[in-house]
N, C-alpha and C positions, 0 to 999 in steps of 0.2 A: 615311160620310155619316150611317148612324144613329148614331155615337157623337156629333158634332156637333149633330147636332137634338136630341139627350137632354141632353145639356150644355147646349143655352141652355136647354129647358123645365126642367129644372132648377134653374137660372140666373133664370129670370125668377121661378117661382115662391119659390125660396129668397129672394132681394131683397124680392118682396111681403111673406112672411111674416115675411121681419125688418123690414121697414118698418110691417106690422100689429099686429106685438106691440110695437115702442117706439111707435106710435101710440096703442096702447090704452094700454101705461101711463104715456106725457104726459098723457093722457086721464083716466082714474082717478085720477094725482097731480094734476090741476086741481079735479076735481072731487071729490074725497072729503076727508073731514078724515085732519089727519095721523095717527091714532090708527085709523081704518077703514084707510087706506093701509097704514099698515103691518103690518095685520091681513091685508090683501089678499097681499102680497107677502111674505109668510112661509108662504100656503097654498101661494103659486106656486112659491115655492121646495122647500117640501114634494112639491108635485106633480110638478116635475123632478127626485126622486130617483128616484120611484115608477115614471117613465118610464126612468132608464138603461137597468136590466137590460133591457127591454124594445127599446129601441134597439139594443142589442148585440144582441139575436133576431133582430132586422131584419136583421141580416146574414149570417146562418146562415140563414132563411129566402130571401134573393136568392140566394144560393149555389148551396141547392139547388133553386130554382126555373129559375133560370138554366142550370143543366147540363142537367136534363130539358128542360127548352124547346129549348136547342139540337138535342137529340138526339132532338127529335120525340116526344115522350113526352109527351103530351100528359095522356092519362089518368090517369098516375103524379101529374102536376103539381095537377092537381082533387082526387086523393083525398090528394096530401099535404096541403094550402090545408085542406082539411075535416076532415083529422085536429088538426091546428095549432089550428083554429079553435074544435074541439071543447074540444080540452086546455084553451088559452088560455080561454074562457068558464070552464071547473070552478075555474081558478087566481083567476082574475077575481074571482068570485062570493065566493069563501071568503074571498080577504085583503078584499072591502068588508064581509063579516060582519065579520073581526076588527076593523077600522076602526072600525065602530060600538060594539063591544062595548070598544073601547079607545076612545073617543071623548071621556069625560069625562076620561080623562089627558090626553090631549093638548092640550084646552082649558085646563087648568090650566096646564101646563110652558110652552107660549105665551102665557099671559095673554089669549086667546080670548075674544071678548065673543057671538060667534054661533056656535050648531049646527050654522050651513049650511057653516062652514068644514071640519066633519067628513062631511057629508052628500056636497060637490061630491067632496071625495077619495075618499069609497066608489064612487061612481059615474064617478069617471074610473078607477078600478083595473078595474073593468071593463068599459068602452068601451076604456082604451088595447090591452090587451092583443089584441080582434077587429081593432082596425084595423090593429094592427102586422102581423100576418097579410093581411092585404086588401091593405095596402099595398106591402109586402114582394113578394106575387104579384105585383100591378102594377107594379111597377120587375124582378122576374125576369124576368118575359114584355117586357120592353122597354116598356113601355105608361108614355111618361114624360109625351104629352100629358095620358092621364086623370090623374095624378098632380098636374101642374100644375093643371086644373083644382080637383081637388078641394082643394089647398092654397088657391088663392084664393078658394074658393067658402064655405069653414070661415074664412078670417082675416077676412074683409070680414064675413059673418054675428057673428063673434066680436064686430068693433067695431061692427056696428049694433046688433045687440040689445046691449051692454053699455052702450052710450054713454044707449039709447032709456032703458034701467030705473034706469039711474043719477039723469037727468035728471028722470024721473018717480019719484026721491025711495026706489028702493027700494035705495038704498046699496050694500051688500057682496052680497048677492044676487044684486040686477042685474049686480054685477062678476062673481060667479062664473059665472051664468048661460048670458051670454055665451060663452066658452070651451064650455061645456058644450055650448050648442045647436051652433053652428060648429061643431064637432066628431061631434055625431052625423049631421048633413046630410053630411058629408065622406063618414063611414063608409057611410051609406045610397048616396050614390052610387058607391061602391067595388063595393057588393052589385050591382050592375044593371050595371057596366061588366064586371064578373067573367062576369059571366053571360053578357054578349053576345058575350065573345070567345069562352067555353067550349062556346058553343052550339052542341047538338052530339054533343059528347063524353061518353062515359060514365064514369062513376067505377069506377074499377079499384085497389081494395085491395093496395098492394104497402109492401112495407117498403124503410125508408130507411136506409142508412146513417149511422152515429154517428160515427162517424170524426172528420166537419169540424168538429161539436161540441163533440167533446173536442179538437180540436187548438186551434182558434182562438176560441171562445167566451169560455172564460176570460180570456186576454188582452188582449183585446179590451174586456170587462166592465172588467177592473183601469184600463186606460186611457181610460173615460169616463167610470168614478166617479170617479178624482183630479181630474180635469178638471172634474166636474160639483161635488164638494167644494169645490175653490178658487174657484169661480162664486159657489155659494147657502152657503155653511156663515156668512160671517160676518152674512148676512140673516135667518140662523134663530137664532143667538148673542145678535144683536143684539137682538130681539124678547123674548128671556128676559131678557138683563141688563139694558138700558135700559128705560125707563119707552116710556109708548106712544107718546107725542109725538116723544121722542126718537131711537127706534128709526123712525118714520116718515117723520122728515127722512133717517136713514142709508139709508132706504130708496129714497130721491127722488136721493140724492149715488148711488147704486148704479146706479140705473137712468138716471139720467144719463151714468155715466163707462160704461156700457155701450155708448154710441154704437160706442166705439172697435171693441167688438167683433163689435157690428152693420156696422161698414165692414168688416173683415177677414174677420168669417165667409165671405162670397161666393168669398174667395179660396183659402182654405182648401178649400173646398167642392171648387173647383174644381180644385184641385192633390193631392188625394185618388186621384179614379180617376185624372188621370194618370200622377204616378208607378206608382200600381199598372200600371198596363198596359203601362208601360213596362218594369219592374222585372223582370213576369213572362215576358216575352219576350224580356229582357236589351241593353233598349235606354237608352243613357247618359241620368240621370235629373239629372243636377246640376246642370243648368242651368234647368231649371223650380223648381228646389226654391231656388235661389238668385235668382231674377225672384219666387219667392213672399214670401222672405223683406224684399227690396228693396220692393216694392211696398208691403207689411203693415206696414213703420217708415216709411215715407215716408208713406201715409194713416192711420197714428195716431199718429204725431207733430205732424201739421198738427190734427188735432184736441187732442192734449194741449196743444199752445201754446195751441190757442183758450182751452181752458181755463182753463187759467193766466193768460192775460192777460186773459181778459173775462167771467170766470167771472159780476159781476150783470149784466152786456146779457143771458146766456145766460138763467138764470133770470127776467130780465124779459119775455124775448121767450118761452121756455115755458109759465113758470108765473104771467106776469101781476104778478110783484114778489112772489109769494110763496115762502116757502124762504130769503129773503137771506142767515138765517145761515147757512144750511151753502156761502155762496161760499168762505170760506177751504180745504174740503173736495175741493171739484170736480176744482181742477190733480191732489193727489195721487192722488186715487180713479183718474183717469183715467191717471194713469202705471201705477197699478198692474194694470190693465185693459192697457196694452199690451205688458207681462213678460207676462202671462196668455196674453194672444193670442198670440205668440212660443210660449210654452210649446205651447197645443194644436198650434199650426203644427208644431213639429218632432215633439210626441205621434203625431200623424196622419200624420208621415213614418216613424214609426217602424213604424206599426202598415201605411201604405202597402208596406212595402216587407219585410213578413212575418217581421220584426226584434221578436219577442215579448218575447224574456227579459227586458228592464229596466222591462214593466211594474207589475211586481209593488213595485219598487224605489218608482217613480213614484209609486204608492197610496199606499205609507206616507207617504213626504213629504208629500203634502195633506192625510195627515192631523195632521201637526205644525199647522195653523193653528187647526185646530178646538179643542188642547192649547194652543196659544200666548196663542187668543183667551180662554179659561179661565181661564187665569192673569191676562189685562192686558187686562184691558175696562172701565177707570177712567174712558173717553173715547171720542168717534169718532174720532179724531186716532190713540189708541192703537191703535183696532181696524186702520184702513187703514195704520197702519204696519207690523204684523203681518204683513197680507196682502203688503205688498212686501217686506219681508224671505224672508217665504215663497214668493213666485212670484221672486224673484232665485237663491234657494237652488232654486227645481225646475228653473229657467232652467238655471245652472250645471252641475247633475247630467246633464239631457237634453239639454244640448249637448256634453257625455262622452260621452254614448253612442253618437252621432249622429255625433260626429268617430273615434271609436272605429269604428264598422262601418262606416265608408265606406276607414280605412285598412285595415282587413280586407280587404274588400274589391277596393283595388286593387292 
């Protein structure tokens, strides 16, 4: 029963937050010129690097919050939370110094028109890293309602204040802004639900095992940078070689064909811990993992065809008839969004079901589009063909592996 109720809060709030972040940025692409637009979504994309490694903690941090909680260990589970919390602040702190201290390079390399795109990144380097910790505690200790809260509480603040300071003319500020404040309301309330459950318990100084660390940390890492590469690399490419205009329309065709993996995510999401709990108990997994697959080409295909066939209704009804030329874009952007999706789906089966070794393999291949787009960035037509020749080729490799350790297996 608790696994059920943590799955739909999960569930609900995962759906809000993907329906808040393509919300804010239909939003942002309406309202912003295309040249702030794509100033906007090169920080964003930036900012989702800086979050991997971080996410991969997230999981080393439920692990071991989760074993001590089962085992009533309460005390151990507080002063690890505070040891984490500690670390992650000094880590924090230091990379938004370097940030700033590197800040007029990376104005330049992005063709950057504002400070505050350097400013928001120092300061989400260290907001991301406490909340990962905060958060991580509250999914260990089972506490998936607070979690849910605090996701919907941070997205819906994200798109008020962005939409409120955009509209009141404060442009790329107001975008970042947003994100920012959402985000530290999220972590504030994280601090006071930590506390009410803790309440109580005294902090008892014990050491942790490194073990899960080193075993799974890594791999883990390797397979959400590929994954997070093939997502943002050709948004941050684009911003260097194209002009601003033009890099902003690729920015608006990106975050469009992204629908496809805003529909899949959920599923994804959801066929995660299952096989895992299957897996680890050695209960037969292939039939969820093949309902995930069926599902994920059946709702981003009915989106790729929209695309393809109706690509100006789409942008009429988004963005009010602006964008038209990048209609010819949308159908393939969006194919190439649903190899993508397929990719993570089987990544995340791979990683589900404690099948490490071809992470490593994975990484490199994402990083051939980053080299690919280097060489052939004459076009956007170029760029997005790159991306599908490269998500076909990581396709290809992780369904080797994938067909590989399951005949292992039986």
């Amino acid at each position: 029963m608790k696994l059920v109720k943590g799955v739909f809060f999960v569930f609900i709030a995962g759906n809000f937050a993907s329906l808040g972040n393509f919300l804010y940025n239909l939003a942002m692409g309406r309202m912003l010129d295309p040249a702030v637009y794509g100033e906007l979504e090169a920080i964003l994309s930036l900012s989702s690097l800086i979050v991997v490694p971080l996410s991969v903690l997230s999981v080393f941090i439920v692990k071991i919050v989760s074993s001590y909680w089962g085992q009533h260990k309460y005390q151990e589970v507080q002063s690890f939370l505070t040891v984490y919390r500690r670390k992650l602040f000094s880590v924090g702190l230091s990379g938004s110094v370097i940030l700033l201290l590197f800040g007029p390079l990376l104005i330049r390399f992005l063709n950057l028109n504002s400070v505050w795109s350097v400013v928001f990144l120092s300061l989400l380097f260290l907001l991301s890293g406490l909340t990962t910790v905060n958060n991580g505690g509250l999914q260990g200790v089972l506490s998936f309602g607070y979690l849910a809260i605090n996701g919907i509480v941070g997205t819906g603040l994200k798109l008020l204040v962005s939409l409120s300071l955009v509209f009141l003319n404060f442009q790329l500020f107001g975008a970042l802004f947003g994100p920012m404040f959402g985000g530290l309301i999220a972590f504030l309330l994280s601090i006071f639900e930590l506390k009410k459950i803790f309440k109580g318990v005294n902090t008892a100084d014990k050491k942790v095992s490194t073990l899960i660390f080193r075993d799974t940390f890594l791999p883990i890492l390797f397979g959400s940078l590929a994954l997070t590469i093939l997502s943002t690399m050709d948004i941050i490419l684009a911003r260097h070689f194209f002009t601003q205009t033009i890099s902003g329309e690729f920015a608006i065709i990106a975050v469009l064909g992204k629908i496809v993996f805003y529909a899949v995510g959920p599923i994804i999401s959801v066929m995660f811990p299952l096989i895992s709990s299957r897996a680890s108990n050695g209960t037969p997994y292939i039939l969820p993992l093949l309902g995930s697959l069926v599902m994920s080409l059946g709702v981003g295909s009915i989106i790729v065809f929209g695309f393809f066939m109706f690509p100006e209704l789409i942008l009429k009804i988004l963005f009010a008839g602006k964008y038209s030329e990048t209609a010819p874009y949308l159908g393939p952007y969006a194919f190439y969004m649903i190899l993508f999706s397929i990719d993570s789906l089987l990544t995340y089966f791979l990683l589900s079901v404690s099948h490490y070794r071809p992470m490593p393999v994975l990484f490199i291949i994402s990083l051939l589009q980053g080299g690919l787009i280097i060489l052939f960035h004459n076009s956007i037509s170029q760029l997005i063909w790159v991306n599908i020749f490269v998500a076909a080729f990581y396709l290809l490799i992780v369904s080797g592996f994938v067909i590989r350790k399951e005949r292992h297996v039986s």
